[in-house]
C-alpha positions in Angstrom: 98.6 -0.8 -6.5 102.1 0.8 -6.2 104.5 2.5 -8.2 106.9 0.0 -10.2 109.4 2.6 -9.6 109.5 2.2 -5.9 111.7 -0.2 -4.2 109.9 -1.8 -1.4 111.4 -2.8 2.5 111.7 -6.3 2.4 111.9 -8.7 5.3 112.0 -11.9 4.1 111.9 -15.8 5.9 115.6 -15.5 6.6 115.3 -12.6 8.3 112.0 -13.8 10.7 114.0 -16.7 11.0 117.3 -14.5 12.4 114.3 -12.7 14.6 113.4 -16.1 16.0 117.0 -16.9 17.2 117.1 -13.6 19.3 113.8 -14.2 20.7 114.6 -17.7 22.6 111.8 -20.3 22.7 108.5 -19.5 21.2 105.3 -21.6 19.8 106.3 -24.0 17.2 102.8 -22.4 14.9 104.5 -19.0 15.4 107.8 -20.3 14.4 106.2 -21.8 11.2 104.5 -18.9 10.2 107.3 -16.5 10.6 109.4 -19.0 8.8 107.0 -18.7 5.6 106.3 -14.7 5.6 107.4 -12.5 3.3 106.8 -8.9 4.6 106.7 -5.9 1.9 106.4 -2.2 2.5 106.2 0.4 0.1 105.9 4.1 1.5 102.9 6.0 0.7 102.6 9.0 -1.1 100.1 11.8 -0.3 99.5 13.4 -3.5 98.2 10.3 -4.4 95.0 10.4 -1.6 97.4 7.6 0.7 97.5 7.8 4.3 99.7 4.7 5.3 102.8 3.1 3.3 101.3 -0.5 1.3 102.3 -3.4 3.5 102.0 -6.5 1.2 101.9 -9.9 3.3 103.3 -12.8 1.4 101.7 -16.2 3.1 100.0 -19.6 2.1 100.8 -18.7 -1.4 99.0 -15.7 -1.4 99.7 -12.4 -1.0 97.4 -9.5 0.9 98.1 -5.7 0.1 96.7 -3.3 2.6 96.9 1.0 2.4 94.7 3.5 3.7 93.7 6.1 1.6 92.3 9.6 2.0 88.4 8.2 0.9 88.5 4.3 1.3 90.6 1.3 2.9 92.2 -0.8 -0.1 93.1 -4.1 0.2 94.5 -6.4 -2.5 94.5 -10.1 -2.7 96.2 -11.8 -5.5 96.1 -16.1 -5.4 97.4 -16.6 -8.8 99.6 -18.8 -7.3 97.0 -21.2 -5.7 94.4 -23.4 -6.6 92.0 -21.5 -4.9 88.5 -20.6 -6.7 86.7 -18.8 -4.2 87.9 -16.5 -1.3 85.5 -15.7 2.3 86.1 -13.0 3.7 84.3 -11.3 6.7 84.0 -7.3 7.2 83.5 -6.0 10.7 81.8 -9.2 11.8 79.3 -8.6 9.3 79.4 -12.5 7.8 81.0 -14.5 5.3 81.3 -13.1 2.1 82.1 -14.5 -1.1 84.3 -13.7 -4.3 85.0 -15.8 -7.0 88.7 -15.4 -8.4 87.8 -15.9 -11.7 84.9 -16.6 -14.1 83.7 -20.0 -12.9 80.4 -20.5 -14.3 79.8 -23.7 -12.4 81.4 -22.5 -8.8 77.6 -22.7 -7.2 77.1 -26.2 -8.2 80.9 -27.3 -7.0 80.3 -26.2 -3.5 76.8 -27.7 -3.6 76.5 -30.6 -5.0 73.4 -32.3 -5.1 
């Protein structure tokens, strides 16, 4: 996670949106995107084992948290804002995985019903 005390760069919709205008035409899905993004990006800080700042993507309603540290890669999904109840994700094109956000006793048989 990061320190509360640190203020984070910030580039939020309005300022993709600004980006857009300067750019000229581009794809309506880009546009959409951009419009929706919230970009966060707290520095990193070495005597605490990081190697790059935290860059926290705000999308979807859900936000992503990425830093490389010294001994691992940490990455930090947060959905508290969705309805979501499981998340896939795939490593290295290694396959589906997947995590439950919560304590859902019955999540099997809700994705397989029989």
């Amino acid at each position: 996670m990061t320190d509360a005390t640190q203020t984070p760069i910030t580039i939020d919709p309005g300022r993709w949106a600004a980006a857009l205008d300067a750019l000229g035409d581009v794809e309506p899905v880009l546009a959409e995107v951009l419009a929706n993004l919230n970009l966060r990006v707290y520095p990193g800080d070495a005597r605490r084992g990081d190697r790059t700042a935290y860059v926290v993507i705000d999308l979807h309603g859900v936000s992503i948290g990425l830093r490389r540290r010294c001994f691992d890669l940490y990455l930090h999904l947060d959905t508290t804002d969705t309805e979501d109840r499981l998340i896939a994700f795939e490593i290295n094109g290694g396959g589906e995985t997947h995590h439950p956000t919560g304590p859902y006793p019955n999540l099997d048989q809700e994705r397989n019903p029989r």
